[in-house]
Legacy VTK file of the C-alpha trace (Angstrom):
# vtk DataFile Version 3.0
C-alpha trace
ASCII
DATASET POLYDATA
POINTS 428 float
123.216 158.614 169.318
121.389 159.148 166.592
120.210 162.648 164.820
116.520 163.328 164.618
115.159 163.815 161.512
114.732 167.720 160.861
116.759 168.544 163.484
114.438 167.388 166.702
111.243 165.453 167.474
109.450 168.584 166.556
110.814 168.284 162.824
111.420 172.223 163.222
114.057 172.010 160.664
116.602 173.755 163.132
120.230 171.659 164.414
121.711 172.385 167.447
125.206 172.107 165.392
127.526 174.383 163.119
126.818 173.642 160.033
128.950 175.430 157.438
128.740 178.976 158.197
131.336 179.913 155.464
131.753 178.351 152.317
132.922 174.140 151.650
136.473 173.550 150.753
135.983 170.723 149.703
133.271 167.257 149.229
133.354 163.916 149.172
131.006 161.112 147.381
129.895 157.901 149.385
128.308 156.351 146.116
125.496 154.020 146.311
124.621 152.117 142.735
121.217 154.235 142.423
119.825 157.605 143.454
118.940 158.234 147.167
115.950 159.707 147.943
115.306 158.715 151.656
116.393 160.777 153.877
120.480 159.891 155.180
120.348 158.795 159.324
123.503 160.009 161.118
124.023 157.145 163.907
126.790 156.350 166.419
129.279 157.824 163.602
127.557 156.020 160.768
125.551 157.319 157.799
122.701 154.680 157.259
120.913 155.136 153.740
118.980 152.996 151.152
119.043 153.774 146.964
115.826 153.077 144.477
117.326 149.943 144.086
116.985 148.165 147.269
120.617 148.491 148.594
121.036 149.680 152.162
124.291 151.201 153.052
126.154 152.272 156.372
128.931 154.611 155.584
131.741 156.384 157.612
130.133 159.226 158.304
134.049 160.613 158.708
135.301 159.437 155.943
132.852 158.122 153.314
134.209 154.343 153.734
131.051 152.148 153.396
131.075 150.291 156.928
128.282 147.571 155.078
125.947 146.900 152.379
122.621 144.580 152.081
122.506 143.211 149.278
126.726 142.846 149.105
128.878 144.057 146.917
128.188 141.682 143.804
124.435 143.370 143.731
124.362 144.399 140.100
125.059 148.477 139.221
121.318 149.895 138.148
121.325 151.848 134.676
118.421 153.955 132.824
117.150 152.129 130.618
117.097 153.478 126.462
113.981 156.160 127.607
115.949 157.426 130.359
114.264 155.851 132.728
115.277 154.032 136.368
113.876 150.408 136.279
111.471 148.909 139.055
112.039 152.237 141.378
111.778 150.563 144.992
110.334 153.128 148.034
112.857 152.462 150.453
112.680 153.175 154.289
115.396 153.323 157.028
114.774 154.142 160.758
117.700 153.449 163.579
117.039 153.004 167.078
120.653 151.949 169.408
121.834 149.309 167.407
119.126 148.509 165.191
118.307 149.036 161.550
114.638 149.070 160.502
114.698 148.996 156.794
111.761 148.448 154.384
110.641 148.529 150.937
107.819 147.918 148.245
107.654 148.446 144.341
104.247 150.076 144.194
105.142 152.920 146.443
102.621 152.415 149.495
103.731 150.419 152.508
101.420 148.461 153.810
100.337 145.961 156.084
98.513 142.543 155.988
98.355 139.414 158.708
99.445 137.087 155.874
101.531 139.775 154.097
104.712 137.815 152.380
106.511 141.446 152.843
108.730 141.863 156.192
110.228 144.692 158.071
114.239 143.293 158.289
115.988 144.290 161.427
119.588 144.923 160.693
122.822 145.258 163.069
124.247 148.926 163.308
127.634 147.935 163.236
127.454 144.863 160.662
124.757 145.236 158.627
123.769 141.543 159.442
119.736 140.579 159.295
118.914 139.945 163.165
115.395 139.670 162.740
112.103 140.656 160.582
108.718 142.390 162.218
106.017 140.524 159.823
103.336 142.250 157.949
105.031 145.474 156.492
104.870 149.063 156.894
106.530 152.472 156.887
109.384 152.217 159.717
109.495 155.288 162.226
111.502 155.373 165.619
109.570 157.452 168.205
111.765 157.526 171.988
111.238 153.618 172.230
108.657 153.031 170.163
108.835 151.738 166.520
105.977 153.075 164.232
104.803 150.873 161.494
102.367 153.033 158.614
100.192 151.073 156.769
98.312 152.999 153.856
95.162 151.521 154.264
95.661 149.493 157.837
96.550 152.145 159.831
99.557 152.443 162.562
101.207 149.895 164.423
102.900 150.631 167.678
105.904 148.053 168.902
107.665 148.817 172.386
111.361 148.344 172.340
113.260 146.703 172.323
111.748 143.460 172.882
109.216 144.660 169.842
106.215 143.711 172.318
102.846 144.498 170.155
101.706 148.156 171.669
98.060 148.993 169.710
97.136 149.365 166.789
95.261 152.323 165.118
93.045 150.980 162.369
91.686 153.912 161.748
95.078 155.748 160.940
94.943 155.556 157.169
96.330 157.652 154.067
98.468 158.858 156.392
102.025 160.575 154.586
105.155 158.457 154.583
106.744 160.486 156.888
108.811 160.846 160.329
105.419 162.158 162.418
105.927 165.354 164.793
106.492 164.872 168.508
103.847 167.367 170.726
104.771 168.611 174.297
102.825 166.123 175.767
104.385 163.253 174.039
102.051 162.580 171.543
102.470 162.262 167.874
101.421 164.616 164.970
101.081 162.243 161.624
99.229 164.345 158.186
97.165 163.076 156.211
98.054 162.251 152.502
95.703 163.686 149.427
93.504 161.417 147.292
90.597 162.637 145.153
87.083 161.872 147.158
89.374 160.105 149.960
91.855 161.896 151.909
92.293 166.228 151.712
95.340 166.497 154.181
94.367 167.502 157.766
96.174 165.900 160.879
96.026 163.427 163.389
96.911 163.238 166.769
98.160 160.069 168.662
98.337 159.249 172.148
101.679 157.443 171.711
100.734 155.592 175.067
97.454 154.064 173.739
97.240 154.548 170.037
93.844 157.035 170.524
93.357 158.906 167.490
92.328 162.575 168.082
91.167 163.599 164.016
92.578 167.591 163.905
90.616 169.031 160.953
91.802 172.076 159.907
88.537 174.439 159.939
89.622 177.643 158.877
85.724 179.082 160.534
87.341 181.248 162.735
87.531 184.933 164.538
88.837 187.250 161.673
91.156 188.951 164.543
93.246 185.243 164.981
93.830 185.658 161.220
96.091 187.761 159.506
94.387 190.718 156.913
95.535 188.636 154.227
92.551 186.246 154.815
89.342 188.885 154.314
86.775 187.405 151.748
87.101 183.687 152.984
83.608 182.203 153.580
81.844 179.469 154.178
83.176 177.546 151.270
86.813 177.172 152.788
85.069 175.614 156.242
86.080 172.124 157.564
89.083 170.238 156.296
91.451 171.543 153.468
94.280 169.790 151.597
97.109 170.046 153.624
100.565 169.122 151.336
102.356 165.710 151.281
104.846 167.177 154.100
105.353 166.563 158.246
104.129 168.627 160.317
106.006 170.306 162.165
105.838 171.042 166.596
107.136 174.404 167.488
106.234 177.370 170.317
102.801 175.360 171.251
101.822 174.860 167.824
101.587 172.555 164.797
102.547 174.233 161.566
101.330 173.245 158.201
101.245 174.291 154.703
97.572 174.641 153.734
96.574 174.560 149.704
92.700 175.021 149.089
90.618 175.844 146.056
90.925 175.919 142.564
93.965 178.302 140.492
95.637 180.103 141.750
95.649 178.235 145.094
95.121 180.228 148.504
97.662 178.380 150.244
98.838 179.241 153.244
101.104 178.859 156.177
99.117 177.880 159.277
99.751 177.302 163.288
97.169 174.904 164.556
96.416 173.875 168.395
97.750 170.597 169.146
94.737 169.308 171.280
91.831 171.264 169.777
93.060 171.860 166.285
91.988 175.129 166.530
94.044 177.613 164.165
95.797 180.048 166.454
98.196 181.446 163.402
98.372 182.122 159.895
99.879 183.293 157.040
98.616 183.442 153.369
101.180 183.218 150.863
101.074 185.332 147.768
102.560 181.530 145.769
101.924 178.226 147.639
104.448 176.484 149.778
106.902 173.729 148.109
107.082 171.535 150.716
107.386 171.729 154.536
108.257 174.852 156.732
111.212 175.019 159.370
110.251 176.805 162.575
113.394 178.977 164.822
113.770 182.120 166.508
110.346 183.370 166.024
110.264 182.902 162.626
108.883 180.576 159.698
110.875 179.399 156.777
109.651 178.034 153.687
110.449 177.310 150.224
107.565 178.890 147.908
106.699 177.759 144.174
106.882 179.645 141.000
103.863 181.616 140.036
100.774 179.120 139.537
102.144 175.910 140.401
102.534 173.374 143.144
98.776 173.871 144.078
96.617 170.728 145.328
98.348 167.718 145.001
100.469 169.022 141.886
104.465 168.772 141.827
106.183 171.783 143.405
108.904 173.685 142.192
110.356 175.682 145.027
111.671 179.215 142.955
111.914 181.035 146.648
112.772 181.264 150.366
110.619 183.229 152.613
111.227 183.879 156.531
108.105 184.780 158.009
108.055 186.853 161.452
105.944 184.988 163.778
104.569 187.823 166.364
103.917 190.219 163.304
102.888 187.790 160.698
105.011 189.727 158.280
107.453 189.030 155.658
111.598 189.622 156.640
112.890 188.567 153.524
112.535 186.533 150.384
115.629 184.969 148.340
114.971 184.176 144.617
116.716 181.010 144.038
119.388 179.870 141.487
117.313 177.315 140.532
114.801 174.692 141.189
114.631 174.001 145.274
114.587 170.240 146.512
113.133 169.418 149.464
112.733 171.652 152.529
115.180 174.295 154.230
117.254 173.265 157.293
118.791 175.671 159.338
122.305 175.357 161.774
124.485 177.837 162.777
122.224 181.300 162.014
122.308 179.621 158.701
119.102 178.379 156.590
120.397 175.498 153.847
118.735 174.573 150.675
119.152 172.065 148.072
118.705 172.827 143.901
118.184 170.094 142.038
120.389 171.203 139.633
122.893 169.887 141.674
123.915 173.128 144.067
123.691 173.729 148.042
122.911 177.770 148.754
123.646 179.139 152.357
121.626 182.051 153.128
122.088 184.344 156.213
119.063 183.498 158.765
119.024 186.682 160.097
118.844 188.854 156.322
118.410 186.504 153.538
121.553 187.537 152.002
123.691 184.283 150.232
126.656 183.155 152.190
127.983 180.956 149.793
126.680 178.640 146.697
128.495 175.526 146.011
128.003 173.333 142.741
127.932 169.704 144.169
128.461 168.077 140.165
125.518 165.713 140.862
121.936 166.342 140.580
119.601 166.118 143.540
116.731 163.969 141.913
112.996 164.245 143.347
110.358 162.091 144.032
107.893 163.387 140.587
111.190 163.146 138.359
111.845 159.610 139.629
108.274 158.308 138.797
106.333 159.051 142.300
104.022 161.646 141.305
100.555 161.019 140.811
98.467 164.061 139.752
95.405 162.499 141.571
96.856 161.256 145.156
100.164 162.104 147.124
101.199 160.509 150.502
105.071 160.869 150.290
106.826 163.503 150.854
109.972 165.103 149.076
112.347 163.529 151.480
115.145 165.733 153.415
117.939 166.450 151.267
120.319 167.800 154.034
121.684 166.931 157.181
123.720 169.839 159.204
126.347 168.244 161.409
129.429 170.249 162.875
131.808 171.712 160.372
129.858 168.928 157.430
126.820 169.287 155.347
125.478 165.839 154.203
123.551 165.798 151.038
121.495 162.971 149.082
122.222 163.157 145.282
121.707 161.088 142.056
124.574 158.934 143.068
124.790 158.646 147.222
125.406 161.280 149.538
127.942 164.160 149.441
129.887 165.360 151.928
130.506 169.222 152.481
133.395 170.212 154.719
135.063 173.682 155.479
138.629 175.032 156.115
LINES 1 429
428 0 1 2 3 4 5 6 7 8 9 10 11 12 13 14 15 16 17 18 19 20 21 22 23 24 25 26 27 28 29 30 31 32 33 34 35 36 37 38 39 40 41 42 43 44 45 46 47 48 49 50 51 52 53 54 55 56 57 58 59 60 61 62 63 64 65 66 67 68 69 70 71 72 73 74 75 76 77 78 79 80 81 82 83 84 85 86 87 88 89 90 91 92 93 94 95 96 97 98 99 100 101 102 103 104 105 106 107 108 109 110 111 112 113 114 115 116 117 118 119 120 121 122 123 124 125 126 127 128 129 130 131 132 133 134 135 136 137 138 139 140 141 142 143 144 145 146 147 148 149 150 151 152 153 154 155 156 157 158 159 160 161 162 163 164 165 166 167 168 169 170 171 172 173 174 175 176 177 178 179 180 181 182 183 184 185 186 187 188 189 190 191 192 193 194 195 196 197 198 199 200 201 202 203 204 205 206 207 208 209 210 211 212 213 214 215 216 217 218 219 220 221 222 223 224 225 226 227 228 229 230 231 232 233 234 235 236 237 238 239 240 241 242 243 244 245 246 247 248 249 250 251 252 253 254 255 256 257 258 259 260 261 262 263 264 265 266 267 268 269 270 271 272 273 274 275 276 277 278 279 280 281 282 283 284 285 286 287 288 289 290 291 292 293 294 295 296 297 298 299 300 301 302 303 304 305 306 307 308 309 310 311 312 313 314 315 316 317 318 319 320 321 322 323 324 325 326 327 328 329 330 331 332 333 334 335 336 337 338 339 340 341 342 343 344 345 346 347 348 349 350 351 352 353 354 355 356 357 358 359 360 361 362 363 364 365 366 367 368 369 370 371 372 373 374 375 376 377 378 379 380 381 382 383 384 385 386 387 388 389 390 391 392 393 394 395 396 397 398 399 400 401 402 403 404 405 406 407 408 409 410 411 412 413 414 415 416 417 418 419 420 421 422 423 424 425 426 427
């Protein structure tokens, strides 16, 4: 079996597992030779991830042990060089599907896809790590039920049944889409954003028929009845109509809806938290946000979580620098709580157990209480949790990859990417 991303094929954010309602006892490293930041896979007891370097690992998930490695164990150990810097920083991805390991990579950052394209998708063996086969041309690997999902930058989506990898369709017209698992909708199909780029691509989501590769383009048009809006949103005119930047995140499919972070205009950013119609991309929901949104939101039990960015920052393409969690009340479009953080947040909350996760990249995991906001525990993991702008990713003028997941909830274990593999939290 193997663990959705975010929790489900909605990418709510919210595990159907225990998680680690009361604080770790203890951790445990699995190191890799260079920092993770793609997100860990939890499959059929293994913990499949891949390092800036180009290393792909499957580890014990029980114990840490690493099951296999690609390259083997005489690939060389990557140090920063005399500026501090991490040499030739690879973009690795890593999807599973039964037995299968799609893994690729490429050293400008964009995955993409060409007929004569040198670059190859490998197919690795679960259990062994052994190369059983290559998809040609490239892309962004993403398992969908039996599909495999290949995201070119500029070439669109390819679609490959499995798992005899039969050629599905291809969407051309997909482009500048973020490198990111896409969002499942009731009816099957799939929810992929759009990246920013100046005078290219401001955000906004598509929608896929999964069956036939029909691209539905979901602007977000923010036009609408004052009384579908919360009062937060008097004074917007006609300036804010059609498409807005949408943030480098996944959408998320939750309660009929597909929720976004929205940023739009110059500083100080009226970003917002938004609910859109997955056929009609109508906005049936929003929020505005007194500081804009970090990254993506969670979605369970009626309410919205997000990690918000200090005063001023994070707005239109810029890094973020998650100071907060907010829980947002869903039928009254209020605020329940807000939890300064410790610190600087990485990536986006997770929730298990009545318990909402985040990440500091200082290094520390905080538990808060779902319910209240209060902290159920803090615990310093020794290793910082790098992120993608700190690492070399960030361009000020164009973003189309996301701040990958930093943890994955499993029962009684909290999994965490760090500067030097993937930590292992464990209670009593």
């Amino acid at each position: 079996m193997v663990v959705a991303h975010y929790g489900d094929d909605g990418r709510t954010g919210a595990y159907g597992v225990s998680g680690l309602p009361e604080a770790p006892r203890a951790s445990r490293l699995a190191r890799t030779a260079a920092p993770v930041l793609c997100p860990p896979v939890l499959a059929g007891g293994a913990l499949v991830v891949a390092d800036i370097a180009g290393t792909v690992y499957a580890f014990d998930a029980s114990t840490g042990e690493t099951r296999w490695r690609v390259p083997g164990e005489n690939a060389e150990l990557w140090v920063r060089d005399e500026n501090g810097e991490w040499p030739d920083v690879l973009t690795m991805a890593v999807a599973v599907w039964r037995d299968r390991v799609f893994v690729a990579g490429t050293e400008d950052g964009t995955f993409e896809y060409y007929a004569d394209f040198s670059r190859k998708v490998g197919i690795h063996d679960l259990a062994t790590g052994e190369l059983t086969g290559t998809v040609p041309g490239g892309g962004y690997p993403v398992v969908v039920g039996d599909t495999l999902l290949l995201y070119g930058l500029n070439s669109g989506i390819r679609a490959f049944g499995l798992p005899d990898l039969a050629p599905l369709w291809h969407a051309a017209g997909a482009t500048g889409r973020v490198q990111t698992v896409p969002a499942v909708g009731p009816d099957g199909s799939v929810h992929v954003p759009g990246g920013f780029e100046i005078e290219h691509v401001h955000g906004g989501v598509m929608r896929l028929d999964l069956r036939t590769g029909q691209v539905t383009d979901l602007d977000w048009n923010l036009d609408v009845d004052p009384d579908e809006m919360d009062d937060d949103f008097d004074g917007l005119d006609g300036e804010y109509e059609g498409r807005d930047v949408t943030r480098a995140v996944h959408a998320v499919v939750a309660g009929g809806l597909v929720w976004m972070p929205v940023d739009r205009g110059p500083h100080p950013y009226d970003g917002a938290i938004t609910g859109q119609d997955p056929r009609t991309g109508e906005i049936r929901w929003s929020h505005r946000m007194p500081e804009t949104s970090a990254g993506a939101v969670a979605v369970a039990d009626g309410t919205v979580f997000v990690a918000v960015n200090r005063r001023g920052g994070g707005g239109r393409g810029e890094p973020s620098f998650a100071k907060a969690v907010t829980a947002i009340d869903i039928a009254g479009r209020g605020v329940r709580w807000t939890r300064p953080l410790p610190g600087t947040g990485a990536g986006t909350p997770v929730l298990a157990g009545g318990v909402v996760y985040m990440a500091l990249r200082e290094g520390r995991v905080i538990a808060l209480d779902a319910a209240s906001g209060d902290v159920r525990w803090e615990f310093d993991l020794g290793e910082p949790i790098p992120g993608k702008e700190e690492m070399g990713y960030f361009d000020e003028e164009c973003a189309y990859e996301e701040d990958a997941q930093v943890i994955v909830p499993g029962d009684g274990v909290l999994y965490v990417r760090t500067a030097t593999g993937v930590a292992a939290l464990t209670g009593p």
